[in-house]
PATOR-502460 format. One record per residue (C-alpha): residue number from 1; x, y, z. Coordinates in nm, 4 decimals. Each point is the difference from the previous one (the first is absolute). Layout:
NUM:X:Y:Z;
...
***
This chain:
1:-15.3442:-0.2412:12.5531;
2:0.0594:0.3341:-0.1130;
3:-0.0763:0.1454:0.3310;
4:0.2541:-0.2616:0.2046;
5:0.2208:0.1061:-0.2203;
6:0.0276:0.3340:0.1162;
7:-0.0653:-0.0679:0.3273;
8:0.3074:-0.2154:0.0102;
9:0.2160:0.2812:-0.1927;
10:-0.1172:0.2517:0.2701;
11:0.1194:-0.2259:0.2468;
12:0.3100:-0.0697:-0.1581;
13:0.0731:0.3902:0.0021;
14:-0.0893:0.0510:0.3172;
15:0.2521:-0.2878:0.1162;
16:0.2471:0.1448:-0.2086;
17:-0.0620:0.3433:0.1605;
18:0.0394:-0.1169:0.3996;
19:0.3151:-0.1585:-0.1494;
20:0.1644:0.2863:-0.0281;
21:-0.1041:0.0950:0.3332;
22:0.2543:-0.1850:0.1653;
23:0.2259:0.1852:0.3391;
24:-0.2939:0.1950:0.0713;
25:-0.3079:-0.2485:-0.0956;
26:-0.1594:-0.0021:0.3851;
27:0.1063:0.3312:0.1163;
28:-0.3535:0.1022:0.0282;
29:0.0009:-0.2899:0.2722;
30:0.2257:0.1396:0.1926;
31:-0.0072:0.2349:0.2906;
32:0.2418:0.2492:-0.2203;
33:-0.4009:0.0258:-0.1656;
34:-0.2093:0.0274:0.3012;
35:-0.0908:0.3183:-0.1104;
36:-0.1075:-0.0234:-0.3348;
37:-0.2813:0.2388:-0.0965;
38:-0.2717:-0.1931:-0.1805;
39:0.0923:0.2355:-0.3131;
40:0.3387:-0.1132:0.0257;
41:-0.1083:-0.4011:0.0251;
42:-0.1251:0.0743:-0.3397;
43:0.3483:0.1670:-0.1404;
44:0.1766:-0.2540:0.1536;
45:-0.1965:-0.2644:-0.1902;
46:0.0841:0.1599:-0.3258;
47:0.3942:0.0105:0.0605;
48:0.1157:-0.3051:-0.2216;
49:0.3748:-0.0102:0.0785;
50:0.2677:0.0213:0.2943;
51:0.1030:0.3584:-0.1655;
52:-0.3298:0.1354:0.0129;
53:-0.0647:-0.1434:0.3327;
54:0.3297:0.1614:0.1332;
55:-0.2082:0.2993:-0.0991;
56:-0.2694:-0.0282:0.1630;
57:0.1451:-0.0771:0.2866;
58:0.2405:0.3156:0.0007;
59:-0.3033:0.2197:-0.0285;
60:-0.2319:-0.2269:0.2508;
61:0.2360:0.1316:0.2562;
62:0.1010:0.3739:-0.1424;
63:-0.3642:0.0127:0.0298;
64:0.0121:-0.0248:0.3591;
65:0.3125:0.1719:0.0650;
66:-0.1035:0.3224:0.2536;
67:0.3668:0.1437:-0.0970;
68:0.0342:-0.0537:-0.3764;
69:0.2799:0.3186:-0.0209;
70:0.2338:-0.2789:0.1642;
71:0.1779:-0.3020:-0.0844;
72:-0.1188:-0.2221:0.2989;
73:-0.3149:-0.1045:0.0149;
74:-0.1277:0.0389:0.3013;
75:-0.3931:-0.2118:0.0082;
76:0.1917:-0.2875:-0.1669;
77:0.2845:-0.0076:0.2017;
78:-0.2608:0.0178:0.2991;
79:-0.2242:-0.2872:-0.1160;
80:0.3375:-0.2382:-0.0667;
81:0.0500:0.0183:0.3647;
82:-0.3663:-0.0900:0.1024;
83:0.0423:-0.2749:-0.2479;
84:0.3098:-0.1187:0.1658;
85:-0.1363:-0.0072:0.3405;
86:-0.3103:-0.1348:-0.1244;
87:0.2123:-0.3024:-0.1442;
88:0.1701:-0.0623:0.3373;
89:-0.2791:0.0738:0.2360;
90:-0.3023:-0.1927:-0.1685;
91:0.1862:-0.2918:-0.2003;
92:-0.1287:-0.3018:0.0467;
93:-0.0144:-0.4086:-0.1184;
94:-0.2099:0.1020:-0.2912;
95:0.1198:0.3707:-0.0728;
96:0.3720:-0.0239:0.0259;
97:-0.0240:0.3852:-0.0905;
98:-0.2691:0.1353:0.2510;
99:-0.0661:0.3559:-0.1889;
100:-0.1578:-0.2595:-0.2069;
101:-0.2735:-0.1005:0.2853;
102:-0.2743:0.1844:0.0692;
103:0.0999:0.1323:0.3112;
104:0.3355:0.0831:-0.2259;
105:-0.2252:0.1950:-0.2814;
106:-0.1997:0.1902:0.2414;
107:0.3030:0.1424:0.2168;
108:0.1915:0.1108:-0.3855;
109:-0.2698:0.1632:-0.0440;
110:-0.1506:0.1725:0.3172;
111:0.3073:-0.0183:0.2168;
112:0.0585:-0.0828:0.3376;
113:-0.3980:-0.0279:0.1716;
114:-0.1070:0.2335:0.3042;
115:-0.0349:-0.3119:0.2098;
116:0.0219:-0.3495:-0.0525;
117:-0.1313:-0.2678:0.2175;
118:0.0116:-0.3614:-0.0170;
119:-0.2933:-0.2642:0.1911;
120:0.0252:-0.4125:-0.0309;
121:-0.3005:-0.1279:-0.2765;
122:-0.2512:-0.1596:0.1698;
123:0.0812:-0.3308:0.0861;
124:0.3994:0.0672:0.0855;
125:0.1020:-0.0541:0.3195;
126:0.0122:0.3157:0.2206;
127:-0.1890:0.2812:-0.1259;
128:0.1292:0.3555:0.1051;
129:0.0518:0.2604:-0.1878;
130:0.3092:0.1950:-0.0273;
131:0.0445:0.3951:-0.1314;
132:0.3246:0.0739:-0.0711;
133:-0.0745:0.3715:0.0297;
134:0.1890:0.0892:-0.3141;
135:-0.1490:0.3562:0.0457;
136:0.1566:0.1530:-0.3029;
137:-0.0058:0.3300:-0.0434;
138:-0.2198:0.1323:-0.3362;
139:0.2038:-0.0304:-0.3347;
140:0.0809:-0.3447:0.0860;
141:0.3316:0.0114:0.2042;
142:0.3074:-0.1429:-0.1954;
143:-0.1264:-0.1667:-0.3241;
144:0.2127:-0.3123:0.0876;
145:-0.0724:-0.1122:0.3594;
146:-0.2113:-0.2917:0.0615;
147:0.0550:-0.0732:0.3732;
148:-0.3260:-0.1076:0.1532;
149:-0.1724:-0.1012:-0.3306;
150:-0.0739:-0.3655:0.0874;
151:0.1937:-0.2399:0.1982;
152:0.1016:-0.2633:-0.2651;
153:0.0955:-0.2400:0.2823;
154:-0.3699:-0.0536:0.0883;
155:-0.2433:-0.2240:-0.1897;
156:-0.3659:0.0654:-0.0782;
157:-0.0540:0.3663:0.1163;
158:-0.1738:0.3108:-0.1726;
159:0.2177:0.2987:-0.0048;
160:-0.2196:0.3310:-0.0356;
161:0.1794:0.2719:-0.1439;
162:-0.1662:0.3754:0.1518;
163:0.0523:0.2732:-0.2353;
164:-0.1168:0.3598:0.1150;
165:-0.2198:0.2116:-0.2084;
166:0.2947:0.2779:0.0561;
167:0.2842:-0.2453:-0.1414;
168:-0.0914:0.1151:-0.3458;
169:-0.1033:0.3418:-0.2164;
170:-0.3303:0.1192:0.1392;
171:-0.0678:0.1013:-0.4113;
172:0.0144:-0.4142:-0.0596;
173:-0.3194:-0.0479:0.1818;
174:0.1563:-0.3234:0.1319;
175:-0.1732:-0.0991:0.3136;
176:0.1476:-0.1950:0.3709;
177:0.0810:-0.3000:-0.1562;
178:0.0646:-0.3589:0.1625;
179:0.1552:-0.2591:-0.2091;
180:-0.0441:-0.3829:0.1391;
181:0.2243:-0.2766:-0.0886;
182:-0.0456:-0.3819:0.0802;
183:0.3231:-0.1111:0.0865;
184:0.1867:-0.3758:0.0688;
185:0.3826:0.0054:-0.0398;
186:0.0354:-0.3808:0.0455;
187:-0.2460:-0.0035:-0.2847;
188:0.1005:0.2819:-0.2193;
189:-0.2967:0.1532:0.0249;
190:-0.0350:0.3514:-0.0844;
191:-0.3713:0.1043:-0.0923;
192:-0.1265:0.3321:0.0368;
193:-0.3590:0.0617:0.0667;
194:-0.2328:0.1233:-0.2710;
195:-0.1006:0.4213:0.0519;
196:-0.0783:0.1919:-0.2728;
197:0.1219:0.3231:0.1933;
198:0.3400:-0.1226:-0.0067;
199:0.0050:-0.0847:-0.3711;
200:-0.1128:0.3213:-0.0511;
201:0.2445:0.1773:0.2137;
202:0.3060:-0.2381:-0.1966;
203:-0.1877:0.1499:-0.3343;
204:-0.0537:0.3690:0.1084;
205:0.4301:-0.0255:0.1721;
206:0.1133:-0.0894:-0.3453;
207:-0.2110:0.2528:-0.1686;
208:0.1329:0.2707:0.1854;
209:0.4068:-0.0945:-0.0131;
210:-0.0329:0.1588:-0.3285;
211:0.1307:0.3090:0.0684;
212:0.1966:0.0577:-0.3523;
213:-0.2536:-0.1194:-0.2538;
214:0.1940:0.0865:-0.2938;
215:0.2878:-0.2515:0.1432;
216:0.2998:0.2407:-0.1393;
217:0.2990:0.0635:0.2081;
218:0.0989:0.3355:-0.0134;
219:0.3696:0.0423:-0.1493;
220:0.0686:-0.3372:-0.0715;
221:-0.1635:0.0243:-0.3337;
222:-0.2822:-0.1598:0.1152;
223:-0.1878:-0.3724:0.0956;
224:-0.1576:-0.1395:-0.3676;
225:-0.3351:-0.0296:0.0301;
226:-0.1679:-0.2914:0.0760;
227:-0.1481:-0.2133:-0.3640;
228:-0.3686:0.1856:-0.0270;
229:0.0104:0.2404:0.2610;
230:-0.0801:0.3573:-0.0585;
231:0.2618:0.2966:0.0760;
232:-0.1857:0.1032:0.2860;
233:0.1727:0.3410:0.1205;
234:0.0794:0.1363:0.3884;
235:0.0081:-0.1705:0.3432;
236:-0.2727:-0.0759:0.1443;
237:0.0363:0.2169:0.3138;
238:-0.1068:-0.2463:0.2540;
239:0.2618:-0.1292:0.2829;
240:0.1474:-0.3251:-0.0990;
241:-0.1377:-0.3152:0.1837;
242:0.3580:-0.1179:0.1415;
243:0.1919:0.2725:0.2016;
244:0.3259:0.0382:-0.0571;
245:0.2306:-0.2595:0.2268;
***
């Protein structure tokens, strides 16, 4: 009895703590959070209140800001443009916001692909395959074009998204990657493929857009640090993942 007790009363504070957690309580869902660092998945389950998630947030982007010195953020500003075109370009009947698909969550974070191609899924009427010869240059082109991407006006069709070894830092190790999605507009479907290399790459991207670990902004008295992460010092001296638009 004893032991339900407390297992109740933990409960209870735990309830009470997500309470408090109220604008910013699915944030980490969001593709603002796409590139959350597994360390910072665990600070960001320690922040207990909008304040200290207002924080966190601050510093999740200072963190990644290539020009700190100024007042406009330039990787933020970058990746709210991707997310915008992602919205138009990959929305859908069950993702009314399409940087919220898959195909959505892999272009925020890897940009515009090499190459994309889309082919009818067995069974679907037709059957030829069509490249849209995106052919974009290394660095990704502009962070918010989606042309090309998949035709949402065709059902049942896997779109395979080419990205060149070249397209990111050689020091990443991240190899030629293809992405594959499984795609049905009339249905809503939007399903990518399962490939560990591409996980990887989305993991190794968001490692790497830390370029200003200790998340302070230089003369404007600083970003607060995130709730339990250390005062790491310096930039990380590695090129930032989105170019400049």
């Amino acid at each position: 009895m004893k032991k339900l007790a407390l297992v109740l009363a933990g409960a209870a504070i735990s309830a009470a703590a997500l309470a408090q957690l109220t604008k910013y309580k699915d944030w980490a869902k969001s593709p603002d959070a796409y590139f959350l660092t597994a360390e910072e998945k665990t600070q960001w389950a320690a922040v207990k209140s909008d304040d200290e998630a207002e924080k966190f947030i601050s510093t999740y982007w200072a963190k990644r800001d290539p020009n700190p010195s100024t007042a406009q953020n330039e990787f933020r500003d970058a990746i709210q443009r991707r997310i915008a075109a992602a919205d138009e370009q990959f929305k859908s009947r069950r993702y009314a916001k399409g940087s919220e698909s898959p195909r959505g969550r892999v272009f925020v974070v890897l940009g515009a692909p090499s190459r994309a191609s889309q082919a009818r899924m067995a069974g679907a009427d037709g059957g030829a395959t069509a490249d849209t010869g995106l052919g974009r240059p290394a660095g990704g082109g502009a962070p918010g074009s989606t042309s090309g991407l998949g035709d949402q006006s065709s059902s049942a069709v896997v779109v395979t998204w080419t990205y060149d070894k070249d397209k990111f830092d050689a020091s990443w190790g991240i190899p030629e990657l293809k992405a594959r999605f499984n795609v049905d507009a009339a249905r809503g479907v939007d399903e990518m493929s399962r490939d560990a290399a591409v996980e990887k790459a989305i993991l190794t991207v968001a490692d790497k857009t830390v370029v200003n670990p200790s998340g302070v902004v230089a003369g404007a008295g600083g970003a607060a640090p995130a709730p339990g992460a250390p005062a790491a010092a310096g930039a990380a001296g590695s090129k930032p993942a989105v170019p400049p638009a």
